[in-house]
DSSP file (Angstrom, degrees, kcal/mol; ACC not computed):
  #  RESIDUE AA STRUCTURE BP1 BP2  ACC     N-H-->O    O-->H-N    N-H-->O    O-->H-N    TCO  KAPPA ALPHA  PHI   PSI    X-CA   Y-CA   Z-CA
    1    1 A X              0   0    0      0, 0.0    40,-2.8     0, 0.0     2,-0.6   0.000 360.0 360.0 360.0 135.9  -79.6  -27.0   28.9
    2    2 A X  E     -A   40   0A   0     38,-0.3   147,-1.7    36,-0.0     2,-0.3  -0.934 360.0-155.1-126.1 125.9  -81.6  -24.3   29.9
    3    3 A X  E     -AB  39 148A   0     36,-1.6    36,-2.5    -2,-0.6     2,-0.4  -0.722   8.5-144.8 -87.8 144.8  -85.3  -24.3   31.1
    4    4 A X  E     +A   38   0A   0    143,-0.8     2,-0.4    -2,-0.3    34,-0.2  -0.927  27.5 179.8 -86.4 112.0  -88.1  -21.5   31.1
    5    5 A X  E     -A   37   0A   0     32,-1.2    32,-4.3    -2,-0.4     2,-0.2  -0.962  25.1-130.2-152.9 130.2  -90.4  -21.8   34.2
    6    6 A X  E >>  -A   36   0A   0     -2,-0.4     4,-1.4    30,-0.2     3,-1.1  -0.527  10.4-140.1 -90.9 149.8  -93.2  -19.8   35.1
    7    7 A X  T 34 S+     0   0    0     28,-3.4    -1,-0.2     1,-0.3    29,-0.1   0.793 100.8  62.2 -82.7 -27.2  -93.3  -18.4   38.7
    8    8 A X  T 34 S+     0   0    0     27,-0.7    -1,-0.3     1,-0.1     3,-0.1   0.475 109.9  37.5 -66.3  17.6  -97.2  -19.2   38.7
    9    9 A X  T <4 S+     0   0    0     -3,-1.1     2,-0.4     1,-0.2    -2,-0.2   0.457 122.1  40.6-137.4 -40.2  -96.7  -22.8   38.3
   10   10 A X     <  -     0   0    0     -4,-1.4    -1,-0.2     4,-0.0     2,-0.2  -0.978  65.1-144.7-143.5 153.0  -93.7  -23.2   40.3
   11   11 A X     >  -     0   0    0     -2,-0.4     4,-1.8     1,-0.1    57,-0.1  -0.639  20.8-135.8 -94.1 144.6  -92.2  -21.8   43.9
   12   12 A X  H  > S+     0   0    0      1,-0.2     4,-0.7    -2,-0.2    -1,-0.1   0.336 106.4  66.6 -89.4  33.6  -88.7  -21.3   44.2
   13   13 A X  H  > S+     0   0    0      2,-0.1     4,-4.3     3,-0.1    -1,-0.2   0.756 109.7  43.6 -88.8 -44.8  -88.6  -22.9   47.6
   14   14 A X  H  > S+     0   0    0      1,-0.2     4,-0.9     2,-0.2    -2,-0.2   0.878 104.0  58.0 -56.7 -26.6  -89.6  -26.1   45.3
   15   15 A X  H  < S+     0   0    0     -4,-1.8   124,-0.5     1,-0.2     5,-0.3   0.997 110.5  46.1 -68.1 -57.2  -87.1  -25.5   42.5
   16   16 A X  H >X S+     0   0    0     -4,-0.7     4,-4.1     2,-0.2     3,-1.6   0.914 112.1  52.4 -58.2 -31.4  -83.8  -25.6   45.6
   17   17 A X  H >X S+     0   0    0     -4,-4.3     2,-6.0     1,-0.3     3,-4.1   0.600 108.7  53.3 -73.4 -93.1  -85.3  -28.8   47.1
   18   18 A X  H 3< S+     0   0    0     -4,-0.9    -1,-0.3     1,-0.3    -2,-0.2   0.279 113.5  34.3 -19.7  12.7  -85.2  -30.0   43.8
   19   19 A X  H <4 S+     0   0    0     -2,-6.0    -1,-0.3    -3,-1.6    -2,-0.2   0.330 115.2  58.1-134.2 -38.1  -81.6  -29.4   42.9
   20   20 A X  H X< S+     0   0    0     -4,-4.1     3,-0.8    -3,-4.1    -2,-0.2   0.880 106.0  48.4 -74.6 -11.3  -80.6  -30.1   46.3
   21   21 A X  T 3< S+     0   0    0     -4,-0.5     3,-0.4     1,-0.2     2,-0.2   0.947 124.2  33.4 -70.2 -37.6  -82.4  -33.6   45.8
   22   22 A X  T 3> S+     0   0    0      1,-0.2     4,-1.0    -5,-0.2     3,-0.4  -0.219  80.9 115.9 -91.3  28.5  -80.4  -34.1   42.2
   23   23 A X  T <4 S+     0   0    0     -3,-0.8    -1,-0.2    -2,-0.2    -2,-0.1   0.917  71.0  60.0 -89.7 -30.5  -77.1  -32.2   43.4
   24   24 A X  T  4 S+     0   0    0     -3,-0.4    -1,-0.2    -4,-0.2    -2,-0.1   0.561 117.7  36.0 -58.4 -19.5  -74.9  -35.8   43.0
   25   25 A X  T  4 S+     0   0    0     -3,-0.4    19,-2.7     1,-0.3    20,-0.3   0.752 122.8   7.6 -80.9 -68.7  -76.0  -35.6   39.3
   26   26 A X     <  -     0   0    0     -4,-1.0    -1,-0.3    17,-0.2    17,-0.2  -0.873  61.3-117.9-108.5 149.3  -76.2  -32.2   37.9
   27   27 A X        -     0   0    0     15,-0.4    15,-1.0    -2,-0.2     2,-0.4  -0.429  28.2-153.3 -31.4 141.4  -75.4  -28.3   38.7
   28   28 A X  B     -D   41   0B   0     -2,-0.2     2,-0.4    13,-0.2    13,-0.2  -0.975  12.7-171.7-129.6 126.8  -78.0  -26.2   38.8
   29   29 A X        -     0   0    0     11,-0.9     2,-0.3   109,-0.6    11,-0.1  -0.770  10.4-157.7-143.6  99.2  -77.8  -22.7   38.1
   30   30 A X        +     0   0    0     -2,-0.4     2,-0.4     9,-0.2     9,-0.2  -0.552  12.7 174.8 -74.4 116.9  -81.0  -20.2   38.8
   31   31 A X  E     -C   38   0A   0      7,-2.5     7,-2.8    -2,-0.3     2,-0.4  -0.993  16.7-150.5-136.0 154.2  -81.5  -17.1   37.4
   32   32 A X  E     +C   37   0A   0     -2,-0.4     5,-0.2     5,-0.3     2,-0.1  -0.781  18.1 170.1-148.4  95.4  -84.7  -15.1   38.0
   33   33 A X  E >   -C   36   0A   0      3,-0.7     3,-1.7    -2,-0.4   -26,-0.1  -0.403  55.2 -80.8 -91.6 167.2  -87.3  -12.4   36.3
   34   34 A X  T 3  S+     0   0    0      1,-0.3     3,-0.0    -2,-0.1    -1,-0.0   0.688 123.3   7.2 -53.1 -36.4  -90.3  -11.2   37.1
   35   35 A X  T 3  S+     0   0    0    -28,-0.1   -28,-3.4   -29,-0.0   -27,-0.7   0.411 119.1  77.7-102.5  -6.5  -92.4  -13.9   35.9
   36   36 A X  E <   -AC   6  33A   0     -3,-1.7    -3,-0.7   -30,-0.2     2,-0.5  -0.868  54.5-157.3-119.0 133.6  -89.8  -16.4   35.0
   37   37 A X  E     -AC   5  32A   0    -32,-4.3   -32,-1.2    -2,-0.3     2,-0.5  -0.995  18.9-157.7 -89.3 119.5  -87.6  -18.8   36.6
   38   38 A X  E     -AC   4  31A   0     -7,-2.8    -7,-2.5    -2,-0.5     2,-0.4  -0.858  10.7-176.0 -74.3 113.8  -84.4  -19.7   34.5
   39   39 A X  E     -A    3   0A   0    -36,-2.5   -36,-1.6    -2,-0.5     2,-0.4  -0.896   7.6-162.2-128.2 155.2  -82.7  -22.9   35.3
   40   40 A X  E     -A    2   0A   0     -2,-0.4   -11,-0.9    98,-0.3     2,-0.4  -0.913   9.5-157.1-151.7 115.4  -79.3  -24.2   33.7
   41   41 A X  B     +D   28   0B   0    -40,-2.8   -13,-0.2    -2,-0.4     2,-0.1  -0.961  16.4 172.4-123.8 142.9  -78.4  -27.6   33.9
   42   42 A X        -     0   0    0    -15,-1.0   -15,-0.4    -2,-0.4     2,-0.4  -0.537  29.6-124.2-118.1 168.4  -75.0  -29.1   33.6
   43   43 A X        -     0   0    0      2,-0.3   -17,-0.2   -17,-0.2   -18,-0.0  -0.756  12.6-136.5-114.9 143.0  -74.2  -32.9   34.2
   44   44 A X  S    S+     0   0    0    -19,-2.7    -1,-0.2    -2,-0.4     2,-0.1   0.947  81.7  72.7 -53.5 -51.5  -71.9  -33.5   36.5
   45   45 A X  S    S-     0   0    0    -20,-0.3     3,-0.5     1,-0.1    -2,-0.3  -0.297  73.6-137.9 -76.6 135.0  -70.2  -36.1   34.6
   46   46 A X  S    S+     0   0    0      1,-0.2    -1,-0.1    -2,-0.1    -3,-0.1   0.861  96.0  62.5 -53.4 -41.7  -68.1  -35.3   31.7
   47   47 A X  S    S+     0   0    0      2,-0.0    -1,-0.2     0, 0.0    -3,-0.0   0.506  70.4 114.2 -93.5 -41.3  -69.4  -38.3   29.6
   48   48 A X        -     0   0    0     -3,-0.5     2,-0.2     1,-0.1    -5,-0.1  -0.076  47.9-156.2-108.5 135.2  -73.3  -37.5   29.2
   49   49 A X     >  -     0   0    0      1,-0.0     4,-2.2    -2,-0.0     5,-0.3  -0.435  42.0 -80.5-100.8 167.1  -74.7  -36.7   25.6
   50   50 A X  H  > S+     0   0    0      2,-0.2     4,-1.2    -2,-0.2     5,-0.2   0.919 129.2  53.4 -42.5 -56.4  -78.0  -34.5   24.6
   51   51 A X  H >4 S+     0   0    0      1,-0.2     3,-2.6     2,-0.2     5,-0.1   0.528 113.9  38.9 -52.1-112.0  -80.2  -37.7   25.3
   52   52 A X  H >> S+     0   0    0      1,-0.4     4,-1.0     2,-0.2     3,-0.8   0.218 110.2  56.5 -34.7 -62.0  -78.9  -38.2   28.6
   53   53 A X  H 3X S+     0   0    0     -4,-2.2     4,-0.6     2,-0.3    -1,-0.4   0.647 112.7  48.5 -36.9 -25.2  -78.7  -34.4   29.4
   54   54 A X  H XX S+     0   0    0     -3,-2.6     4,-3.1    -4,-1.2     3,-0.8   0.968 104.3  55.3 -71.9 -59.9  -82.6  -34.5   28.6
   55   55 A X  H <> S+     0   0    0     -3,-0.8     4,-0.7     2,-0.3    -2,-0.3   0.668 108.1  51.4 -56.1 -47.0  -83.1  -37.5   30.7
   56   56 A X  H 3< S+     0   0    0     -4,-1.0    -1,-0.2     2,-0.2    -3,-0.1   0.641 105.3  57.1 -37.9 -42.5  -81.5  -35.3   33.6
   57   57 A X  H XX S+     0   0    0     -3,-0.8     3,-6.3    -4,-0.6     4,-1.2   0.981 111.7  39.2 -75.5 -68.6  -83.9  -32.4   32.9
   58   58 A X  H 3X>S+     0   0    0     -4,-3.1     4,-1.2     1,-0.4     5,-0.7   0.947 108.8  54.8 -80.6 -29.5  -87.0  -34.4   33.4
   59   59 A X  H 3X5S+     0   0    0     -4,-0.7     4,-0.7    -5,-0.4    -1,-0.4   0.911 109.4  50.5 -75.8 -12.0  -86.0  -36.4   36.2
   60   60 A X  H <>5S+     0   0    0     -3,-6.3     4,-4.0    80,-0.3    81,-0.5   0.924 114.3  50.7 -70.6 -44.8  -85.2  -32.7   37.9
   61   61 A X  H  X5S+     0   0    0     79,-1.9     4,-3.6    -4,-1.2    80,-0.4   0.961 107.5  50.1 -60.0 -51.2  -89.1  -31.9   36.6
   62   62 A X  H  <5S+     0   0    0     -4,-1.2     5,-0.4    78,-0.3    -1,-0.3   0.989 120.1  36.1 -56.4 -40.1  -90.5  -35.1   38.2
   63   63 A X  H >X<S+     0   0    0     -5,-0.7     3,-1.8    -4,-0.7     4,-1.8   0.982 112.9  57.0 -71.2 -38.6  -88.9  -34.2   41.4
   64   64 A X  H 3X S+     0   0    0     -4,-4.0     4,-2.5     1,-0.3    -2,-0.2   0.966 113.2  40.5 -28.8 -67.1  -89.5  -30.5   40.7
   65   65 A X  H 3< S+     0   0    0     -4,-3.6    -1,-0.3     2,-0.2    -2,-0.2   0.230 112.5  62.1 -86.3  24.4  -93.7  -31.5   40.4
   66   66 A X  H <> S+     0   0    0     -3,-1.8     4,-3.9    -5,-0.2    -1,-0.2   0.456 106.5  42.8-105.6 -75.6  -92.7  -34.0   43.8
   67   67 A X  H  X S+     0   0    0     -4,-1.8     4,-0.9    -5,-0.4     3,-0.2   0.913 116.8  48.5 -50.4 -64.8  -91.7  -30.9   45.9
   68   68 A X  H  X S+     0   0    0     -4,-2.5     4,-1.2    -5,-0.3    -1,-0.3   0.765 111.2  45.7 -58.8 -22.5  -94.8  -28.9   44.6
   69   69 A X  H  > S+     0   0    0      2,-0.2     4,-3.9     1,-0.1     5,-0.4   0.897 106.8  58.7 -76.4 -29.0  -97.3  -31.4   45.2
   70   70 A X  H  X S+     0   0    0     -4,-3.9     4,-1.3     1,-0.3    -2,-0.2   0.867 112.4  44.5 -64.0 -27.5  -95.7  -32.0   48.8
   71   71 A X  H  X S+     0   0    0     -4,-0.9     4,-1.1     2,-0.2     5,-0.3   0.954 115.5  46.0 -86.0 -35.6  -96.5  -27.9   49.4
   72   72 A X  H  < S+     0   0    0     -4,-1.2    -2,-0.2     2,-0.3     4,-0.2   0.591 113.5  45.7-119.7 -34.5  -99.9  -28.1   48.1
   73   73 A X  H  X S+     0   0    0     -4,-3.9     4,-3.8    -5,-0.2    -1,-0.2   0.930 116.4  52.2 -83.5 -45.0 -100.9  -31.3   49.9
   74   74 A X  H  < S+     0   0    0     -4,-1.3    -2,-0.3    -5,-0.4    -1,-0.1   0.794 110.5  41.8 -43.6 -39.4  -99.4  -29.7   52.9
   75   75 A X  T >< S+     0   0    0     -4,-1.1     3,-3.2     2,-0.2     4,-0.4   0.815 110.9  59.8 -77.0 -71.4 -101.2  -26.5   52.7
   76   76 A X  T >4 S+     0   0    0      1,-0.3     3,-0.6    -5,-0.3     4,-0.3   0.876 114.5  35.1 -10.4 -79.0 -104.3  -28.4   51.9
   77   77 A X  T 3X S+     0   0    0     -4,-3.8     4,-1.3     1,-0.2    -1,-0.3   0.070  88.4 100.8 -79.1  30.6 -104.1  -30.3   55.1
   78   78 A X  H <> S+     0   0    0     -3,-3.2     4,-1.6     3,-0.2    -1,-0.2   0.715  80.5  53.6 -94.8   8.0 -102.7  -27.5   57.4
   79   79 A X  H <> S+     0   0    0     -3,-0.6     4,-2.5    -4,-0.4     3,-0.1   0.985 113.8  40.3 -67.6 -67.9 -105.9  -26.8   58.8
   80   80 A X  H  > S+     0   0    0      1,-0.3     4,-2.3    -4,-0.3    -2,-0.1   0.619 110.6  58.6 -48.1 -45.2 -106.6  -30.4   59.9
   81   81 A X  H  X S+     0   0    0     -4,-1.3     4,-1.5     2,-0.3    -1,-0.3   0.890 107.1  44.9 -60.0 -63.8 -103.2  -31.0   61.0
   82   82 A X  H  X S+     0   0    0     -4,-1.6     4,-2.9     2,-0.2     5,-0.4   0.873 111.6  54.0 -40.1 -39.9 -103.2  -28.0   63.7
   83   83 A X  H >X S+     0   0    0     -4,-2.5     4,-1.9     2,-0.2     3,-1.3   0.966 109.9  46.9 -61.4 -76.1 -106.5  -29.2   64.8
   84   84 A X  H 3X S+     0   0    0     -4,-2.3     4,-1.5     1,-0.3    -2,-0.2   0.709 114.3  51.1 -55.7 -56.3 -104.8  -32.9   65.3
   85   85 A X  H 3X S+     0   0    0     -4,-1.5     4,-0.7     2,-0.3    -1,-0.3   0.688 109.9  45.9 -34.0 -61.1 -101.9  -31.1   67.1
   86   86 A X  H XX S+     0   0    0     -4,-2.9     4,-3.2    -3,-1.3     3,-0.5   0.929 107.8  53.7 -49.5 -67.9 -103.8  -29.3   69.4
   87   87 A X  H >X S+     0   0    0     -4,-1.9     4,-1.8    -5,-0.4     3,-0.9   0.909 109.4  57.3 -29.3 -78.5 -106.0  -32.1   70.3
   88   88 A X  H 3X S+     0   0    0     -4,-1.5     4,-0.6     1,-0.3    -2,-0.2   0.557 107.9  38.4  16.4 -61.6 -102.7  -33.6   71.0
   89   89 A X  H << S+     0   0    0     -4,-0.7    -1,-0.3    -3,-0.5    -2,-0.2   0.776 111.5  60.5 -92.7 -35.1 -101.1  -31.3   73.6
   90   90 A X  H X<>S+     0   0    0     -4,-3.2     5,-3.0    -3,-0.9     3,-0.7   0.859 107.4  42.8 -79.9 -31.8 -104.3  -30.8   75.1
   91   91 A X  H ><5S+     0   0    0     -4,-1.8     3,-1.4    -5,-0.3    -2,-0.2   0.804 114.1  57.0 -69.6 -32.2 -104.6  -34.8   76.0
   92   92 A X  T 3<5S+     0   0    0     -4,-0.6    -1,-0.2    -5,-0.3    -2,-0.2   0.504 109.1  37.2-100.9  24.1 -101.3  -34.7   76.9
   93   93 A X  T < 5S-     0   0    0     -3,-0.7     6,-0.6     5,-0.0    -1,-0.2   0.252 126.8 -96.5-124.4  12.9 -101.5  -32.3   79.3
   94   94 A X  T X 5 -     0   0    0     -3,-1.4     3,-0.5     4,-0.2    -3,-0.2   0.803  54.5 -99.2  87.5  24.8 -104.8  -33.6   80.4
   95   95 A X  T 3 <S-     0   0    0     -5,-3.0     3,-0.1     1,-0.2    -4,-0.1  -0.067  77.3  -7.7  52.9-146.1 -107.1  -31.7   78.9
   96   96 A X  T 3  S+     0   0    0      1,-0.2     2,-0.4     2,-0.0    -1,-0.2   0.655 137.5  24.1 -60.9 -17.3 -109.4  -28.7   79.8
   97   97 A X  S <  S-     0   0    0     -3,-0.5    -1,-0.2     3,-0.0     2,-0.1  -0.858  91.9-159.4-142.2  98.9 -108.4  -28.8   83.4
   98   98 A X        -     0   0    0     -2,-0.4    -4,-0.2    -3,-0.1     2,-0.1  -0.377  23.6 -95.0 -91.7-179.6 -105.0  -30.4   83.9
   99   99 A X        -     0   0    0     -6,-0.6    -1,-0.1     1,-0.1    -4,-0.0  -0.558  46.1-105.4 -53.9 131.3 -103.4  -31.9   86.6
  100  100 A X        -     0   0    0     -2,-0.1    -1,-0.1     1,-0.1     2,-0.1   0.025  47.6 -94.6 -65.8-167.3 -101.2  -29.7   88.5
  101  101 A X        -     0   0    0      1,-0.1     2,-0.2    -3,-0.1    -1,-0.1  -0.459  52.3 -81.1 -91.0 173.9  -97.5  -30.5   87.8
  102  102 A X    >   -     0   0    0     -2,-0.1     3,-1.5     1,-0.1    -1,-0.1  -0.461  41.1-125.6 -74.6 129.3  -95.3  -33.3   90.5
  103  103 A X  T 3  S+     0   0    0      1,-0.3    -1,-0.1    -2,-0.2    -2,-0.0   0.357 107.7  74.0 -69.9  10.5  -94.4  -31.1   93.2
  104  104 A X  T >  S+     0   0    0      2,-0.1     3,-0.7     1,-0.1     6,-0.3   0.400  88.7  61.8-100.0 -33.2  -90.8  -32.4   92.5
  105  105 A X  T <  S+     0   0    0     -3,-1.5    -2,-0.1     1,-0.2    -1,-0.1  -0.339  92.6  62.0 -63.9  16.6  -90.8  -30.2   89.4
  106  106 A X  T 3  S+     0   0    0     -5,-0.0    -1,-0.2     4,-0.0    -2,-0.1   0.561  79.2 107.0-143.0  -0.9  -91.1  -27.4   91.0
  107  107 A X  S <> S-     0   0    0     -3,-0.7     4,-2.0     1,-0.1     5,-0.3  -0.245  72.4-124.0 -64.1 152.9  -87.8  -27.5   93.1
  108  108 A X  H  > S+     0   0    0      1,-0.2     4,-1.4     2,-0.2     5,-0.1   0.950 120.7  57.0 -58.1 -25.6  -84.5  -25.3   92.4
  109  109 A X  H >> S+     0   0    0      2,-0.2     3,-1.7     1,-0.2     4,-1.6   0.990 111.8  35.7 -79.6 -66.3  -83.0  -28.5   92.2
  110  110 A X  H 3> S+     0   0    0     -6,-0.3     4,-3.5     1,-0.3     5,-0.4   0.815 113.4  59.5 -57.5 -60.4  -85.5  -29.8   89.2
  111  111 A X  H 3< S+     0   0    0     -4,-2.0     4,-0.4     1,-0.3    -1,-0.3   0.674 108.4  47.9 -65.5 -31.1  -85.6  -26.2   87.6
  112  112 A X  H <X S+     0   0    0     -3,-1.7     4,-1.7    -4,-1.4    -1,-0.3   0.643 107.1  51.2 -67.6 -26.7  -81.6  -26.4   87.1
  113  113 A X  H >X S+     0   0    0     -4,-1.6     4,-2.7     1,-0.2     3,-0.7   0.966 108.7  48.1 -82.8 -36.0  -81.4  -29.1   85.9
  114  114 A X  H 3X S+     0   0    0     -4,-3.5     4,-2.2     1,-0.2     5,-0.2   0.823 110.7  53.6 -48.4 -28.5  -83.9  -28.5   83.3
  115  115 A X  H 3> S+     0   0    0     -4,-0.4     4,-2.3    -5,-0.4    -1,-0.2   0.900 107.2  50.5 -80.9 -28.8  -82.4  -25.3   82.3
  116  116 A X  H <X S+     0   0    0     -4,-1.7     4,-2.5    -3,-0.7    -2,-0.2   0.823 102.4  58.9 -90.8 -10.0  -78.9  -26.8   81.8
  117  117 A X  H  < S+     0   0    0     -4,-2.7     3,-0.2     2,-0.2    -2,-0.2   0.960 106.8  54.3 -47.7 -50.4  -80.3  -29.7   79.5
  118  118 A X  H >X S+     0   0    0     -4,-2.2     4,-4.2     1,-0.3     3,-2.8   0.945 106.7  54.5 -56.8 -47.1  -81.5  -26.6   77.4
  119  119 A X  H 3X S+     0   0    0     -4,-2.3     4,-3.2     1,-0.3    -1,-0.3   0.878 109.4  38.8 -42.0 -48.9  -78.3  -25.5   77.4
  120  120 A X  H 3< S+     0   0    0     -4,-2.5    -1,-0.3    -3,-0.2    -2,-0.2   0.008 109.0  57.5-100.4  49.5  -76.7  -28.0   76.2
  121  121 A X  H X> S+     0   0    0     -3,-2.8     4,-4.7     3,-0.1     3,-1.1   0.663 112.1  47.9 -97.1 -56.4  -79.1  -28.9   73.8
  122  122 A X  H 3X S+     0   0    0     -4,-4.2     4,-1.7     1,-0.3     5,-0.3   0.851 114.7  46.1 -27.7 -59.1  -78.5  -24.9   72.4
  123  123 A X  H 3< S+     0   0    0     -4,-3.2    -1,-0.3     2,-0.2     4,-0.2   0.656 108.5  53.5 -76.5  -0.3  -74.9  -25.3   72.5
  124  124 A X  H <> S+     0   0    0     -3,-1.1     4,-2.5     2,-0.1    -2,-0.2   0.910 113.0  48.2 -73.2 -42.6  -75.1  -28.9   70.7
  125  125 A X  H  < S+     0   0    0     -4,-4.7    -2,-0.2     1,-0.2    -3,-0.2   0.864 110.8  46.3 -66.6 -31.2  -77.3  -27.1   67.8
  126  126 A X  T  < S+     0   0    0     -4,-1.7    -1,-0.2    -5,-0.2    -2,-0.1   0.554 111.4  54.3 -99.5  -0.6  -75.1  -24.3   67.2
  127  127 A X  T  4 S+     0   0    0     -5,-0.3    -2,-0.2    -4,-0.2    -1,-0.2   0.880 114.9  36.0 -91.4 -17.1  -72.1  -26.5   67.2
  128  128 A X  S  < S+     0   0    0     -4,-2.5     2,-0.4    -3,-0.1    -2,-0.1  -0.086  91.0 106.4-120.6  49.0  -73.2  -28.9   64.5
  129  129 A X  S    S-     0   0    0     -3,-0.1    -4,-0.0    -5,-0.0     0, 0.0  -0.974  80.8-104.2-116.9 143.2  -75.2  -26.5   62.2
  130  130 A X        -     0   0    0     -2,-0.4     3,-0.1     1,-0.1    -2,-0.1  -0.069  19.1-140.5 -51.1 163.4  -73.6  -25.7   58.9
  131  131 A X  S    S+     0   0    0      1,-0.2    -1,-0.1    -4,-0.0    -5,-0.0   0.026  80.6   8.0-111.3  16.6  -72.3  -22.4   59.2
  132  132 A X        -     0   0    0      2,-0.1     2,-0.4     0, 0.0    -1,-0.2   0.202  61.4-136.6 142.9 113.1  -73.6  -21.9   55.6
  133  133 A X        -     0   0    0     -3,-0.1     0, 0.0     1,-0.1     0, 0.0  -0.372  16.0-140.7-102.5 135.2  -75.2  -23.2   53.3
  134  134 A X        -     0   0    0     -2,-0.4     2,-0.5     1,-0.2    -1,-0.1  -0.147  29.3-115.1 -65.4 144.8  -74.3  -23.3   49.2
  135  135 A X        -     0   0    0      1,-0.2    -1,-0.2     3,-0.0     3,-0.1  -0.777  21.1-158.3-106.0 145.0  -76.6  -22.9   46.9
  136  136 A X        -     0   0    0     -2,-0.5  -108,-0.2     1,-0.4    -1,-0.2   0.047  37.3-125.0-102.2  15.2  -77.0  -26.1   44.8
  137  137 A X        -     0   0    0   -110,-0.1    -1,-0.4     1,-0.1     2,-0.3  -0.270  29.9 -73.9  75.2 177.2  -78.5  -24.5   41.9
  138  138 A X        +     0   0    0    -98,-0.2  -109,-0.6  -119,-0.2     2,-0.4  -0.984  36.7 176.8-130.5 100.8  -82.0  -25.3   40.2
  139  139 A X        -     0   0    0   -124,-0.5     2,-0.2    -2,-0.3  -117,-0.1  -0.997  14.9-174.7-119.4 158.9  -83.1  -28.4   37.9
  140  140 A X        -     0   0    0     -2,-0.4   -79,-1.9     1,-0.2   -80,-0.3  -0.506  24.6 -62.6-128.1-167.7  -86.5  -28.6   36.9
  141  141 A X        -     0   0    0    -81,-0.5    -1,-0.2   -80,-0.4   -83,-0.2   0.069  63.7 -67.5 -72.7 171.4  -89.0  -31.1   34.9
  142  142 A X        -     0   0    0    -85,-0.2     2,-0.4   -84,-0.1    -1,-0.2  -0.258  63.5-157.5 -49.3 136.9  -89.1  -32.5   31.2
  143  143 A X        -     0   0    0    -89,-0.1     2,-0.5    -3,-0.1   -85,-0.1  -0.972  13.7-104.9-140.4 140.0  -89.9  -29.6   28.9
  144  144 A X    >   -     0   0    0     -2,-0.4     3,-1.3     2,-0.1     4,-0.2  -0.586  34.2-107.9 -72.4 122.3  -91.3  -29.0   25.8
  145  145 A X  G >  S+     0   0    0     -2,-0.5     3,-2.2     1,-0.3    -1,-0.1   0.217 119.8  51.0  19.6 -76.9  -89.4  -28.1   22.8
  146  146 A X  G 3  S+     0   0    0      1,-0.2    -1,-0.3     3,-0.0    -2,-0.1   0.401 104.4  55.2 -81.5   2.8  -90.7  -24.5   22.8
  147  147 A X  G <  S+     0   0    0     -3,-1.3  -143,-0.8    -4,-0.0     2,-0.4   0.415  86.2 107.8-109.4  -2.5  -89.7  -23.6   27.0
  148  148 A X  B <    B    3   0A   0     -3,-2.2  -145,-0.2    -4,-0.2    -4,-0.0  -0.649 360.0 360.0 -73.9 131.5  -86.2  -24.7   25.7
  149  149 A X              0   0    0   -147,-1.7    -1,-0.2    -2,-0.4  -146,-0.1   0.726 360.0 360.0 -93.6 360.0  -84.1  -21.3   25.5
């Protein structure tokens, strides 16, 4: 089944979360024009008839409109959210005039050790991040008759 989707309605950051949320059902397959997003989706499963294959589509679209509301409330609040952040760091360092730091923290001893925690924090992250990741394809929402191509 193949969907029609306009790139003013929807981001294609939203369309991949959305196929990667649905990747245990369906394939996703993306294709992309100036205005247009193209999605084709195939069922995983051998089995699955038109209904069902419908039923697929729009449960990608409800997650599809999941993932765009989630940027849109996010952008919405990101003012508010920095403000709360700041606030944040600034109480927890004691605000406009902080304490100095434990004079214990300021030793070679203290300063090594901190520096090889980083390390192996570094080398823990670049040993268990994929070393690349597949793209899971696209599904998108229920569509109406005419956005079918």
């Amino acid at each position: 089944m193949k969907l029609k989707l306009s790139k003013k309605i929807y981001s294609k950051d939203a369309l991949l979360i959305a196929a990667q949320v649905l990747s245990n059902k369906v394939n996703a397959y993306l294709e992309e024009s100036k205005s247009d997003f193209t999605v084709t989706i195939e069922a995983k499963r051998r089995d699955v008839d038109a209904a069902q294959l419908s039923a697929l589509a729009g449960e990608f679209g409800n997650e599809l409109l999941n993932q765009e509301y989630r940027f849109l409330v996010g952008r919405f609040n990101a003012k508010i959210s920095s403000l709360i952040v700041t606030q944040t760091l600034m109480a927890a360092r004691g605000g406009e005039s902080p304490a100095a730091a434990p004079a214990e923290e300021s030793t070679p001893a203290f300063k090594k050790l901190v520096a090889d925690m980083v390390r192996n924090a570094e080398a823990e992250v670049a040993r268990t991040m994929p070393r690349k990741i597949s793209d899971q394809g696209t599904v998108l929402p229920p569509m109406k008759e005419q956005d079918l191509v």
